[in-house]
Backbone as XML, in Angstrom:
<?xml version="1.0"?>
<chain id="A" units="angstrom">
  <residue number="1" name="UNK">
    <atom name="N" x="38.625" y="109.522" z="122.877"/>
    <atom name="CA" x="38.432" y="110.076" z="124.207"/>
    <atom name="C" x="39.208" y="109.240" z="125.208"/>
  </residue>
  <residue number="2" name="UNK">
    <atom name="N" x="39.777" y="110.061" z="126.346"/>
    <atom name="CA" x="40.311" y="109.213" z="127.422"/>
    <atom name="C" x="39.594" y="108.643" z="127.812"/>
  </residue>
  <residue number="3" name="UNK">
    <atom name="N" x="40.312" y="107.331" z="128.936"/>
    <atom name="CA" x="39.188" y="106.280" z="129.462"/>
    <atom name="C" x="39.807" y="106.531" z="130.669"/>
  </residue>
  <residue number="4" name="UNK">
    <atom name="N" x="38.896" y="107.451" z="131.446"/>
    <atom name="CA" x="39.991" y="107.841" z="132.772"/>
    <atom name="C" x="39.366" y="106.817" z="133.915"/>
  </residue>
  <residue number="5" name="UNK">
    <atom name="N" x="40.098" y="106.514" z="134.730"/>
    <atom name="CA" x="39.717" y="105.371" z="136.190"/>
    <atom name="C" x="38.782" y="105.889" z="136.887"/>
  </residue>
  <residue number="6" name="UNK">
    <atom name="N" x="39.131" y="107.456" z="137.013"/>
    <atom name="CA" x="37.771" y="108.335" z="138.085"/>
    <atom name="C" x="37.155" y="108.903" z="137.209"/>
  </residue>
  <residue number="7" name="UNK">
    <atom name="N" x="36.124" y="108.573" z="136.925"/>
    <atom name="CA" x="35.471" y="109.447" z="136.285"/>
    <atom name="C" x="34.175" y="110.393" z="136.998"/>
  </residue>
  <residue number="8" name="UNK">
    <atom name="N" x="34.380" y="110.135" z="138.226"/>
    <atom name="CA" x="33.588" y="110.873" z="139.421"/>
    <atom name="C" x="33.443" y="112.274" z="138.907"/>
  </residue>
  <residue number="9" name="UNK">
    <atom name="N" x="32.575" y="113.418" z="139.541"/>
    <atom name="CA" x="32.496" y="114.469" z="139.437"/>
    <atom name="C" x="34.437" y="114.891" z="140.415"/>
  </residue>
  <residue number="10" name="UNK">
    <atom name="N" x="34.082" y="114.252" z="141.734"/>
    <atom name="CA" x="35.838" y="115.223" z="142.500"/>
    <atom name="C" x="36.884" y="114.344" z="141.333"/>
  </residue>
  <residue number="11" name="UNK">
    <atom name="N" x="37.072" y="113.149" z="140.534"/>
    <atom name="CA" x="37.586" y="112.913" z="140.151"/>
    <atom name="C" x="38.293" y="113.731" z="139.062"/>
  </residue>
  <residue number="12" name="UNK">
    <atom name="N" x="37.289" y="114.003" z="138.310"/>
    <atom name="CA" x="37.457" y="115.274" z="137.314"/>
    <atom name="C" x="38.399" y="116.327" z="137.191"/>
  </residue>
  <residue number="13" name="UNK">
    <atom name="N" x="37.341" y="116.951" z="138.635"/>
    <atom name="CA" x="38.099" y="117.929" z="139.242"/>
    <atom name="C" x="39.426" y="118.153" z="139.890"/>
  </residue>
  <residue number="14" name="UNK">
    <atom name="N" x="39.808" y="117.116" z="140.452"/>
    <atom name="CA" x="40.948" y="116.960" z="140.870"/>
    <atom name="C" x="42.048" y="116.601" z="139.286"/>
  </residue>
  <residue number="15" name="UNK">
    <atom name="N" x="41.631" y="116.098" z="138.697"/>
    <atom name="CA" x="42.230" y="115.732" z="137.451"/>
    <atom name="C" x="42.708" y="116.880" z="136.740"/>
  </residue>
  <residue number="16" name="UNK">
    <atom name="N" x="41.135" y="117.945" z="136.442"/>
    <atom name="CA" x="41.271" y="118.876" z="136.253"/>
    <atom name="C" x="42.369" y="119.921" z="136.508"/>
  </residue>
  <residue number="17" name="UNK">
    <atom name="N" x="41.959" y="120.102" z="137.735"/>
    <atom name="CA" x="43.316" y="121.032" z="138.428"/>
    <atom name="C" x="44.995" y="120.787" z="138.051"/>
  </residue>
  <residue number="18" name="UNK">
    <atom name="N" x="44.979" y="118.831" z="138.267"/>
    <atom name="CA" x="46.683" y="118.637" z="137.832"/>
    <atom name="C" x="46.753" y="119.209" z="136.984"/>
  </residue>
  <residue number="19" name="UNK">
    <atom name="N" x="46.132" y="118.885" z="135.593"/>
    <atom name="CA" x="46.713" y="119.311" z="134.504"/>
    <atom name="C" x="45.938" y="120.930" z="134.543"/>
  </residue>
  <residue number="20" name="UNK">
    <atom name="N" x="45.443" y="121.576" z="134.416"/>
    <atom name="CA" x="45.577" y="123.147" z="134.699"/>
    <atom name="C" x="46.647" y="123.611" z="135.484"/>
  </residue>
  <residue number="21" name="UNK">
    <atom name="N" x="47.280" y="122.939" z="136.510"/>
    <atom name="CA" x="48.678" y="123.170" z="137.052"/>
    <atom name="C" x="50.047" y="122.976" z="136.342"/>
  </residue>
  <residue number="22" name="UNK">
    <atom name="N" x="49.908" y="122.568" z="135.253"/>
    <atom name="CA" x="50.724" y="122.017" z="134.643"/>
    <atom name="C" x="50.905" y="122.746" z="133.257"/>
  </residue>
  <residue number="23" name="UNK">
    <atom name="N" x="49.404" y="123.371" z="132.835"/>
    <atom name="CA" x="49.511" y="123.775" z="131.537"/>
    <atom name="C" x="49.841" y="125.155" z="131.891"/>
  </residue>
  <residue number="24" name="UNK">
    <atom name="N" x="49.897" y="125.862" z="132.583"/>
    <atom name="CA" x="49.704" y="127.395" z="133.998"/>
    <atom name="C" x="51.425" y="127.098" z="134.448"/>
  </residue>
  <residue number="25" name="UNK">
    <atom name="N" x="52.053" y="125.924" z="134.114"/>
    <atom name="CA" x="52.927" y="125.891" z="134.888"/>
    <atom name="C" x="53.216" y="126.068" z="135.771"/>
  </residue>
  <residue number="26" name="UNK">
    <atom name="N" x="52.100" y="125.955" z="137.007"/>
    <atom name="CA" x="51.908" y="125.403" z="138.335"/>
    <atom name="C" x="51.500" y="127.147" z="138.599"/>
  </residue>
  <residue number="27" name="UNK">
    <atom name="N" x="51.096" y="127.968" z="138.267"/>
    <atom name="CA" x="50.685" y="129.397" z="138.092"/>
    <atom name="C" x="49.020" y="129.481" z="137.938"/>
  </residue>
  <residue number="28" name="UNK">
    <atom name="N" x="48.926" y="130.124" z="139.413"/>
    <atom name="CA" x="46.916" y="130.855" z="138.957"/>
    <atom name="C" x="46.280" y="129.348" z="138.474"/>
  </residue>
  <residue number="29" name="UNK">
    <atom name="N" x="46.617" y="128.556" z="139.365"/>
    <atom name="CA" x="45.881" y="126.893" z="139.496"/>
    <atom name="C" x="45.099" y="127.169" z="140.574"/>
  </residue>
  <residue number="30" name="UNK">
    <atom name="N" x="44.866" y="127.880" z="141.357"/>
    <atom name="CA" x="43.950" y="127.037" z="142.659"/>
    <atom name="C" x="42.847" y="126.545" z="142.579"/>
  </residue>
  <residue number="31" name="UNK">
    <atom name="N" x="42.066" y="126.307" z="143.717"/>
    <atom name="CA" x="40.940" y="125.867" z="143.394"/>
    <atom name="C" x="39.186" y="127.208" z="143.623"/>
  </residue>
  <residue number="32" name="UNK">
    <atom name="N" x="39.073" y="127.376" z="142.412"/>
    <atom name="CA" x="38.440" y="128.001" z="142.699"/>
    <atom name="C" x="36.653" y="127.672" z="142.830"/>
  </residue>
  <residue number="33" name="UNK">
    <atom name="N" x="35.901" y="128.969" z="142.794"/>
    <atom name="CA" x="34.173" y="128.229" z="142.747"/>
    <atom name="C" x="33.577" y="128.931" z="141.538"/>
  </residue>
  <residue number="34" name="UNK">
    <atom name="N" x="32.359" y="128.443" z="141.537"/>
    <atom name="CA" x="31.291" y="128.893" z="140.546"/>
    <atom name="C" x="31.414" y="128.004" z="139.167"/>
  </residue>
  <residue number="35" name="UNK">
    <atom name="N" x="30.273" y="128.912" z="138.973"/>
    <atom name="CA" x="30.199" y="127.687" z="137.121"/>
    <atom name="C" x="31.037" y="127.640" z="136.487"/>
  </residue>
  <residue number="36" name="UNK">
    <atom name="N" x="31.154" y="128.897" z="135.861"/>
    <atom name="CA" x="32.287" y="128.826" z="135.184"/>
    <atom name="C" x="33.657" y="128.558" z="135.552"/>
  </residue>
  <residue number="37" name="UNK">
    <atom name="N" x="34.035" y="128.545" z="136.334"/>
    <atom name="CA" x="35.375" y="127.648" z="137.083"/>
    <atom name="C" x="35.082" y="126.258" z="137.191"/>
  </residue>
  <residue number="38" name="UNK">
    <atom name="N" x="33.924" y="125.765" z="137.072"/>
    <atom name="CA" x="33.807" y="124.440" z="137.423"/>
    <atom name="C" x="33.746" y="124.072" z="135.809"/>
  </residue>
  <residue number="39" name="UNK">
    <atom name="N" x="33.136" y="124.809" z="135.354"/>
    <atom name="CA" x="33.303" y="124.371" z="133.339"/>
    <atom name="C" x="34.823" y="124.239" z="133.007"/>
  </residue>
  <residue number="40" name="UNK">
    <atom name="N" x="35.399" y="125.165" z="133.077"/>
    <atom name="CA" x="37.135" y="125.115" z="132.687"/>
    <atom name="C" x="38.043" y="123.998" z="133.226"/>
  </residue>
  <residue number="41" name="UNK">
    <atom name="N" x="37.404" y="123.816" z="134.703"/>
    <atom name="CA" x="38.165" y="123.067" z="135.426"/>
    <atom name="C" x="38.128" y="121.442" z="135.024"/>
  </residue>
  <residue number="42" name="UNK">
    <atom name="N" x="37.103" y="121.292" z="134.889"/>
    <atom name="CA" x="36.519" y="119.707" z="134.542"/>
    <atom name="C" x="36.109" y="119.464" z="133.478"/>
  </residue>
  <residue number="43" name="UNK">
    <atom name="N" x="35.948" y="120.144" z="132.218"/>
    <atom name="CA" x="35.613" y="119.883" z="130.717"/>
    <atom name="C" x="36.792" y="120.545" z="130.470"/>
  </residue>
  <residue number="44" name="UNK">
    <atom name="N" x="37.288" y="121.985" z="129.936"/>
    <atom name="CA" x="38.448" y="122.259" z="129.710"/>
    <atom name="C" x="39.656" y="121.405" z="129.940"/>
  </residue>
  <residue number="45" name="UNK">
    <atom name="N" x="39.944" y="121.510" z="131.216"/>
    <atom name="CA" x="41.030" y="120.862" z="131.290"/>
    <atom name="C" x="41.087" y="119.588" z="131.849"/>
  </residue>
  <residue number="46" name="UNK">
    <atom name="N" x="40.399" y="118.886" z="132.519"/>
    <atom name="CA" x="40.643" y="117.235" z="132.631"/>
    <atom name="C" x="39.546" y="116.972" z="131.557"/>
  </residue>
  <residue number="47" name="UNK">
    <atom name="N" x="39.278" y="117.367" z="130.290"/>
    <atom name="CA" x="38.915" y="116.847" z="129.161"/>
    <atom name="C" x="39.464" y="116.627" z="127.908"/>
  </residue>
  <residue number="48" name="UNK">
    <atom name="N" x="39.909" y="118.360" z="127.783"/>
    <atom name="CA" x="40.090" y="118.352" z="126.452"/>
    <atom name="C" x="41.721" y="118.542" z="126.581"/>
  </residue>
  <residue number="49" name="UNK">
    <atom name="N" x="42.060" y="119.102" z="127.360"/>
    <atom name="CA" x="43.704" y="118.997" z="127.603"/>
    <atom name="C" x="44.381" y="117.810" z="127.693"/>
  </residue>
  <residue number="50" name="UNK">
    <atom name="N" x="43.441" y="116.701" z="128.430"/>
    <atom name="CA" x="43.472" y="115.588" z="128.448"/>
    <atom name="C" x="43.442" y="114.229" z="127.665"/>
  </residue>
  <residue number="51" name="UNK">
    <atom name="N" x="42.898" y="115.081" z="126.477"/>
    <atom name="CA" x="42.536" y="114.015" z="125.136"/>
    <atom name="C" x="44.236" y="112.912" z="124.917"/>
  </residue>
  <residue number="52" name="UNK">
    <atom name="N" x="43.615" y="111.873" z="124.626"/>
    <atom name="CA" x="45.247" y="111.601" z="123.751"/>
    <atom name="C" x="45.125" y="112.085" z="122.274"/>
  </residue>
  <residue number="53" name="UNK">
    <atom name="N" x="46.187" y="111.766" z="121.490"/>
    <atom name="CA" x="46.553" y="112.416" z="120.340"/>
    <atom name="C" x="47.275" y="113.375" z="119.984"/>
  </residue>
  <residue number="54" name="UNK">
    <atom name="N" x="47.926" y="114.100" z="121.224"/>
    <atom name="CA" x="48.453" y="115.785" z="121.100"/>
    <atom name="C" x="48.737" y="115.530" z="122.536"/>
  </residue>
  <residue number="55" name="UNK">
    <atom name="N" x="50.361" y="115.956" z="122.065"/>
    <atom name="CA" x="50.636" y="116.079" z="123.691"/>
    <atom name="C" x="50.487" y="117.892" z="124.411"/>
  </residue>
  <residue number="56" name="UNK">
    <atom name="N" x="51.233" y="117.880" z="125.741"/>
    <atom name="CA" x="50.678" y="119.337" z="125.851"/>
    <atom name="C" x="51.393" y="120.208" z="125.223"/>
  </residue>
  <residue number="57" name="UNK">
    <atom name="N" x="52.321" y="120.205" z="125.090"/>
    <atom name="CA" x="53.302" y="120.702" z="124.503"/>
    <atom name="C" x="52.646" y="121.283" z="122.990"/>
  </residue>
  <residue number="58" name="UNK">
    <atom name="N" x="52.113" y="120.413" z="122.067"/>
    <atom name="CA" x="51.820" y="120.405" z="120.830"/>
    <atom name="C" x="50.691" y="121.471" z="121.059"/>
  </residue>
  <residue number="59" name="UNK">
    <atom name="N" x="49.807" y="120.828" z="121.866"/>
    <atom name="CA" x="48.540" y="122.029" z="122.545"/>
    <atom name="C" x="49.122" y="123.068" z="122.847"/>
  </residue>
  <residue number="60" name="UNK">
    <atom name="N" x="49.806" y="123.861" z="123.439"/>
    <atom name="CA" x="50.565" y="124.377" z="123.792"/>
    <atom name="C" x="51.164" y="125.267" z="122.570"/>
  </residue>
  <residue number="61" name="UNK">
    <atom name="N" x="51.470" y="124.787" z="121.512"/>
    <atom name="CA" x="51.691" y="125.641" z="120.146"/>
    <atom name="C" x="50.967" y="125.813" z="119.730"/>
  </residue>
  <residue number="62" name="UNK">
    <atom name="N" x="49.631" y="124.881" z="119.177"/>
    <atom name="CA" x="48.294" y="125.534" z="119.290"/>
    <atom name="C" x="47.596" y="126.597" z="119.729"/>
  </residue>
  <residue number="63" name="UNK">
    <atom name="N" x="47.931" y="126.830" z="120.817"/>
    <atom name="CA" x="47.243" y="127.844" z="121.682"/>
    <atom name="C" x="48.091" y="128.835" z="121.177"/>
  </residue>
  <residue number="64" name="UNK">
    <atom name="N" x="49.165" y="129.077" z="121.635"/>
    <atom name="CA" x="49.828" y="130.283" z="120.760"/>
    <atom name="C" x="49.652" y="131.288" z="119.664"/>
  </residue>
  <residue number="65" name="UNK">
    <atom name="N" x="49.620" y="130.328" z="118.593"/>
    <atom name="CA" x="49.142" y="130.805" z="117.629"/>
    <atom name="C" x="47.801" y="131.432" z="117.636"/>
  </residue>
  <residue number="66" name="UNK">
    <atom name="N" x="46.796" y="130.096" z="117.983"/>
    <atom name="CA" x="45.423" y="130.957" z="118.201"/>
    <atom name="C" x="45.827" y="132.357" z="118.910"/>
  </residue>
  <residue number="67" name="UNK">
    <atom name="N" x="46.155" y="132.711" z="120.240"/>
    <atom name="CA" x="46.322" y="133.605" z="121.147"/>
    <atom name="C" x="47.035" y="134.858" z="119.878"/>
  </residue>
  <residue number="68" name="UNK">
    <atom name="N" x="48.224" y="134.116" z="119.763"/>
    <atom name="CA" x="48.803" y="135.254" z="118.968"/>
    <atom name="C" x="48.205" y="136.057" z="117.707"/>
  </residue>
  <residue number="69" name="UNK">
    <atom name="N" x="47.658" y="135.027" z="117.034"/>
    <atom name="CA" x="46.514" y="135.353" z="115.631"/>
    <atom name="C" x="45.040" y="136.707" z="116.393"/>
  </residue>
  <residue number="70" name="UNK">
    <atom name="N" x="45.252" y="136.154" z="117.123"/>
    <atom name="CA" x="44.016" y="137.017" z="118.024"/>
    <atom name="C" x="44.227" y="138.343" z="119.203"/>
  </residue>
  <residue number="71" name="UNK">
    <atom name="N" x="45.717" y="138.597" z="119.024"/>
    <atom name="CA" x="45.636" y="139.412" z="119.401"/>
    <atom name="C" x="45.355" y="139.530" z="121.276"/>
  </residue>
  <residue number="72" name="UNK">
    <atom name="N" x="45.449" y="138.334" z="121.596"/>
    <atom name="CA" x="45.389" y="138.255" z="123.041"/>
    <atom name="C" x="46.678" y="138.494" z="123.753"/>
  </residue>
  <residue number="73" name="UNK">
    <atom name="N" x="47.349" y="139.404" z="124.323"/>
    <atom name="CA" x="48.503" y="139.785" z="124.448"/>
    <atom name="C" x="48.889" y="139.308" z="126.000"/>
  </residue>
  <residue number="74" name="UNK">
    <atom name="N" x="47.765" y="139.338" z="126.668"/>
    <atom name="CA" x="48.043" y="139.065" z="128.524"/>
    <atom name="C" x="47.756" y="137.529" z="128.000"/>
  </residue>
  <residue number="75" name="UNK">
    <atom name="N" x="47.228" y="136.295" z="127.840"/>
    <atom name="CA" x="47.379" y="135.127" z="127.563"/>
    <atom name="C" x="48.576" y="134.809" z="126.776"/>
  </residue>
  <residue number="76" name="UNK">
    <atom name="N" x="49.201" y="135.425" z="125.678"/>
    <atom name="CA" x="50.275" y="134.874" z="125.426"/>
    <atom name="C" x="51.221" y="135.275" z="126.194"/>
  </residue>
  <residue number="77" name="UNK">
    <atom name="N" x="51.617" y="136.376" z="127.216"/>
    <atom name="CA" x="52.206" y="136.088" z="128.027"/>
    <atom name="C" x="52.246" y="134.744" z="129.136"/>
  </residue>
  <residue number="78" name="UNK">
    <atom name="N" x="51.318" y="134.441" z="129.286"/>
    <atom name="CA" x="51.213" y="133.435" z="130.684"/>
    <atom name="C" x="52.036" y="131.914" z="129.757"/>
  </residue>
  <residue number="79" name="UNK">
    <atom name="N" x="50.914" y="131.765" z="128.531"/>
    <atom name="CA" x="51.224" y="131.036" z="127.799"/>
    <atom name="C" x="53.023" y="130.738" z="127.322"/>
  </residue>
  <residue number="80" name="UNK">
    <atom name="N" x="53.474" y="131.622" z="127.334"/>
    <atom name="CA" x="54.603" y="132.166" z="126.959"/>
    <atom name="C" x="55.651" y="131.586" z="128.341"/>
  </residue>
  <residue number="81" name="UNK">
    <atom name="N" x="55.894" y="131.987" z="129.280"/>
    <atom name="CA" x="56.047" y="132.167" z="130.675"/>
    <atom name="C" x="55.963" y="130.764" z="131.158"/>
  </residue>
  <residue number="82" name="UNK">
    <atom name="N" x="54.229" y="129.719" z="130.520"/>
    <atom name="CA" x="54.402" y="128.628" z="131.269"/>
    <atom name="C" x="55.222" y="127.665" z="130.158"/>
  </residue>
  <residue number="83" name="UNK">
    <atom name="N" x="55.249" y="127.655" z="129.466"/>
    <atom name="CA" x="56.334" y="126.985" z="128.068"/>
    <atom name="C" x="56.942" y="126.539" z="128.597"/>
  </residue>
  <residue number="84" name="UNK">
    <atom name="N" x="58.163" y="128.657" z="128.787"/>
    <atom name="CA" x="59.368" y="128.113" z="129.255"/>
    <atom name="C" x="59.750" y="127.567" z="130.555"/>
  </residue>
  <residue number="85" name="UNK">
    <atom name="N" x="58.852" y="127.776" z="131.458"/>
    <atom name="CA" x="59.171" y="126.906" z="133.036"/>
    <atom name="C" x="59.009" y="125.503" z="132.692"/>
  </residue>
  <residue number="86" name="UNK">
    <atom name="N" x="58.169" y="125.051" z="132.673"/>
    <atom name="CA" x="57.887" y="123.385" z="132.198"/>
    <atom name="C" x="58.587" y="122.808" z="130.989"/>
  </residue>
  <residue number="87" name="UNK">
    <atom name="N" x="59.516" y="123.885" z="130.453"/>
    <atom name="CA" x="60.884" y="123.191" z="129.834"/>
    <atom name="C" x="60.056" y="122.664" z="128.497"/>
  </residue>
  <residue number="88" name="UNK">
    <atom name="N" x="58.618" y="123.034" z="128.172"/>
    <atom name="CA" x="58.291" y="122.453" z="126.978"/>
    <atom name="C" x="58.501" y="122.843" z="125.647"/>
  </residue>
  <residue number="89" name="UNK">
    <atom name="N" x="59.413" y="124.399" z="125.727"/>
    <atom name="CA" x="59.791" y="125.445" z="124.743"/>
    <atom name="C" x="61.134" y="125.703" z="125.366"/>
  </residue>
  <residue number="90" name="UNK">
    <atom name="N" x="62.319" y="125.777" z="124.345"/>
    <atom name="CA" x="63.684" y="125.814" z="125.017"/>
    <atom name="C" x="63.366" y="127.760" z="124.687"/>
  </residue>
  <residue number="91" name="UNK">
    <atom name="N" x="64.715" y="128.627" z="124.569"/>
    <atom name="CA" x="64.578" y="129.684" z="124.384"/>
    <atom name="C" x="64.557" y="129.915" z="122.705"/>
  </residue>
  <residue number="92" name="UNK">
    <atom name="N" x="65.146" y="128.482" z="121.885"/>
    <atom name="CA" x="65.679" y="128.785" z="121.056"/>
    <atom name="C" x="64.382" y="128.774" z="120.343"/>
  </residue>
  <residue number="93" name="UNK">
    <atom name="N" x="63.444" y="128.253" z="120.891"/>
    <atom name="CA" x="62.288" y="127.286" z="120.178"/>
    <atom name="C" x="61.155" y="128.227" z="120.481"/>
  </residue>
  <residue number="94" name="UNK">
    <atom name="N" x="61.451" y="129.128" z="121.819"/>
    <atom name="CA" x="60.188" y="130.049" z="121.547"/>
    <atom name="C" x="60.501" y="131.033" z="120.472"/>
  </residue>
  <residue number="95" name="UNK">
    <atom name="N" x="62.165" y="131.540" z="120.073"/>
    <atom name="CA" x="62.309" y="132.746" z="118.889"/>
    <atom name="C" x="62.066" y="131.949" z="117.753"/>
  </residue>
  <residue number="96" name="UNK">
    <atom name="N" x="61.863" y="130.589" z="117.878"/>
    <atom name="CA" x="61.580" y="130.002" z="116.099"/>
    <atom name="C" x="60.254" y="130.283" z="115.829"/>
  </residue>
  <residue number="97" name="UNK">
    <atom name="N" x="59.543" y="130.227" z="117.042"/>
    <atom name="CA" x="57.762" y="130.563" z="117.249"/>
    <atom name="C" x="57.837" y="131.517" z="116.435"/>
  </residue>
  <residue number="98" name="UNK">
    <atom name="N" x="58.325" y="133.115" z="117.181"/>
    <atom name="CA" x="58.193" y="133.919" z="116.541"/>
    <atom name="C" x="58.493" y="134.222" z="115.154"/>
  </residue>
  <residue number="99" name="UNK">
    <atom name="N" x="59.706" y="133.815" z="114.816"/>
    <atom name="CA" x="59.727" y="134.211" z="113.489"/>
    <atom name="C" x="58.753" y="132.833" z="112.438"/>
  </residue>
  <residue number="100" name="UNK">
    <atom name="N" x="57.889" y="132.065" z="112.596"/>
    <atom name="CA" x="57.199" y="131.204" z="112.025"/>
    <atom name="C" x="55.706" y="131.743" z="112.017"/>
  </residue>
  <residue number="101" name="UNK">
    <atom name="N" x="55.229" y="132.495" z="113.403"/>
    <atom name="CA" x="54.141" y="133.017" z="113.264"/>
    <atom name="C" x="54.350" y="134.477" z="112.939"/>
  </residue>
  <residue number="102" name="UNK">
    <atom name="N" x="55.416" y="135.337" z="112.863"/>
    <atom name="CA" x="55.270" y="136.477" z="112.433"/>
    <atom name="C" x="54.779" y="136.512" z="111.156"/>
  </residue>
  <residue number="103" name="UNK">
    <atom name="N" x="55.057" y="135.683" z="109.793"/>
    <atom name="CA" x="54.856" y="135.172" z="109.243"/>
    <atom name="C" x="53.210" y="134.485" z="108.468"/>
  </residue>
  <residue number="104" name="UNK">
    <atom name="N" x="52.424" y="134.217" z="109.467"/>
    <atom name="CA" x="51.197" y="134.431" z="109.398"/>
    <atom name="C" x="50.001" y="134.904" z="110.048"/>
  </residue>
  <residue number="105" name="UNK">
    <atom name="N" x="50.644" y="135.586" z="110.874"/>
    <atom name="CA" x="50.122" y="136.515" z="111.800"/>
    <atom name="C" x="50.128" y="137.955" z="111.960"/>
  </residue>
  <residue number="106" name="UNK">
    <atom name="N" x="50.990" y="138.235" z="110.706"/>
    <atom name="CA" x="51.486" y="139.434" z="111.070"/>
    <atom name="C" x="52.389" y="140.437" z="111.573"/>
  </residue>
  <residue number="107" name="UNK">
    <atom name="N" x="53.456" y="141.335" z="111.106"/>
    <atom name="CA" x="54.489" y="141.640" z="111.296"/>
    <atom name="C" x="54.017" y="142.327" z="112.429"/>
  </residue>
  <residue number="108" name="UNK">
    <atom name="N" x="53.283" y="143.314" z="112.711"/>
    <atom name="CA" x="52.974" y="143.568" z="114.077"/>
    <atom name="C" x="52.908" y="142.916" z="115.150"/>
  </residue>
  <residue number="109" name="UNK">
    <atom name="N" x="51.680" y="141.855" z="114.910"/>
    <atom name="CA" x="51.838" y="140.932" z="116.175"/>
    <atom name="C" x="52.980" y="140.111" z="116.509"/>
  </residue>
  <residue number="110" name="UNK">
    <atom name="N" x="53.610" y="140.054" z="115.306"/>
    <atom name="CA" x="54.920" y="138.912" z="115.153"/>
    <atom name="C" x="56.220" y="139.672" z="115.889"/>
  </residue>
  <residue number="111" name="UNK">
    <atom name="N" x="56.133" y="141.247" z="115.883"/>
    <atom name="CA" x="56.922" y="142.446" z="116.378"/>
    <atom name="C" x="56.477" y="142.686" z="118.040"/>
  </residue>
  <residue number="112" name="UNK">
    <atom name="N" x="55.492" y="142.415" z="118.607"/>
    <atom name="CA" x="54.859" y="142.361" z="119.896"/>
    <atom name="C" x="55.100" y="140.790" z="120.260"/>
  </residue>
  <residue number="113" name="UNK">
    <atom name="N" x="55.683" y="140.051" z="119.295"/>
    <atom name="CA" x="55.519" y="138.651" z="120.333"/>
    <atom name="C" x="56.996" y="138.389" z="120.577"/>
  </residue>
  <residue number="114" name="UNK">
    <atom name="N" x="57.885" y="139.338" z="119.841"/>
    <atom name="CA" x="58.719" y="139.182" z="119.741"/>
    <atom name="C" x="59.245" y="139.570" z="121.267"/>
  </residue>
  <residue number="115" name="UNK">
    <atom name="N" x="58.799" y="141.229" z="121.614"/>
    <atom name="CA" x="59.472" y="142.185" z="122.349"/>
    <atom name="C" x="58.916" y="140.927" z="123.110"/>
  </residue>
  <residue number="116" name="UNK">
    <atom name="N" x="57.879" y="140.009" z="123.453"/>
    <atom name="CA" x="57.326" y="139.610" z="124.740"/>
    <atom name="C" x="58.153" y="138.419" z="125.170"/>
  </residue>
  <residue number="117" name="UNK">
    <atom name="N" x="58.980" y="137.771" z="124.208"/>
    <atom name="CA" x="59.596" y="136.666" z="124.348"/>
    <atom name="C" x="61.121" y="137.034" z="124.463"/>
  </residue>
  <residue number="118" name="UNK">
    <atom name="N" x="61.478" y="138.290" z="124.078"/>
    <atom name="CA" x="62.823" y="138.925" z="124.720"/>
    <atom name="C" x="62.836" y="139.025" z="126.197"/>
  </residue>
  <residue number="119" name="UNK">
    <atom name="N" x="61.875" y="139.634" z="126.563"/>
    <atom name="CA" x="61.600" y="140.352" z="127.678"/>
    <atom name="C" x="61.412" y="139.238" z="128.779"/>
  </residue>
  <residue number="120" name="UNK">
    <atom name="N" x="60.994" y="138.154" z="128.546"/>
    <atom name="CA" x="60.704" y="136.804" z="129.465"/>
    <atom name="C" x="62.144" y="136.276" z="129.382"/>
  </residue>
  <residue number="121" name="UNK">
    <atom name="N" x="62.823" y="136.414" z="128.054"/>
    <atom name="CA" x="64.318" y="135.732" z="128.306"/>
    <atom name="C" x="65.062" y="136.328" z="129.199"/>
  </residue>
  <residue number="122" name="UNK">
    <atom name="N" x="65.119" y="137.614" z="129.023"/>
    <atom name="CA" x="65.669" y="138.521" z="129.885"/>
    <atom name="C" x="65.387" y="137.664" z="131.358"/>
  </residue>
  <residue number="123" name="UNK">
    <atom name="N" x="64.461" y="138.311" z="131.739"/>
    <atom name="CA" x="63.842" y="138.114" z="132.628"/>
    <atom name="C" x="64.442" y="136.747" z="133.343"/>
  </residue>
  <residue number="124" name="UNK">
    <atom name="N" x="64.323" y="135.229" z="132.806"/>
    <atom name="CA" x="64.731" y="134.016" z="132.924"/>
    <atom name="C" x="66.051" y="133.633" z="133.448"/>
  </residue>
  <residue number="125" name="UNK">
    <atom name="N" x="66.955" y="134.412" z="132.341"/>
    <atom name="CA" x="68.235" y="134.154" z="132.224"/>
    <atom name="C" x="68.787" y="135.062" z="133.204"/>
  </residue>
  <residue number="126" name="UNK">
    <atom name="N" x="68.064" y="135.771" z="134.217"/>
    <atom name="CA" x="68.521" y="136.208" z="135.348"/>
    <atom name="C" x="68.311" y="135.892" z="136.881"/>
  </residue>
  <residue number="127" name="UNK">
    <atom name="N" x="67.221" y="135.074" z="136.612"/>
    <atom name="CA" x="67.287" y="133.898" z="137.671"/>
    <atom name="C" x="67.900" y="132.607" z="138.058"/>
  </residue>
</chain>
């Protein structure tokens, strides 16, 4: 477990948020209210995002897969989207994704993650 300096409740939270800004690729971070925003914000992510052992990046392929194995199609977009902004997935490295999880995931989903990671290149390489 981290040994963080603040371990305050705003400490957390504020902690929280960086890295939810970061894993979001600075995307649909604000600060929001209620429980469950306050669970994600401060155990989710200034916890477990936070762990050492795995950087985000590695988390970050993790999640993918889960997402992709599952059929979550609007999360692997975001997921997808914040990769490539934060430079933690080149373009070449999100089509290796795909063809590695098509593979155990399924030619369908592996065929939908595909069109989704064209479509973001597109998209990229025109800005």
């Amino acid at each position: 477990m981290n040994d963080h300096a603040d371990d305050t409740a705003p400490g957390r939270r504020a902690r929280g948020l960086e890295i939810m800004r970061r894993v979001n690729g600075g995307a649909g971070a604000g600060d929001g209210s209620g429980d469950f925003f306050a669970m994600t914000v401060e155990h989710l992510f200034a916890e477990v995002w936070s762990r050492d052992g795995l950087s985000l990046r590695d988390r970050r392929l993790l999640l993918l897969g889960l997402l992709v194995g599952g059929s979550m199609q609007d999360e692997v977009a975001v997921q997808l989207d914040a990769a490539l902004r934060t430079g933690e997935l080149t373009p070449d490295e999100l089509r290796e994704v795909v063809v590695f999880l098509t593979h155990y995931a399924g030619w369908p989903r592996g065929s939908r993650l595909n069109a989704q990671v064209e479509e973001l290149l597109s998209r990229f390489m025109k800005d």
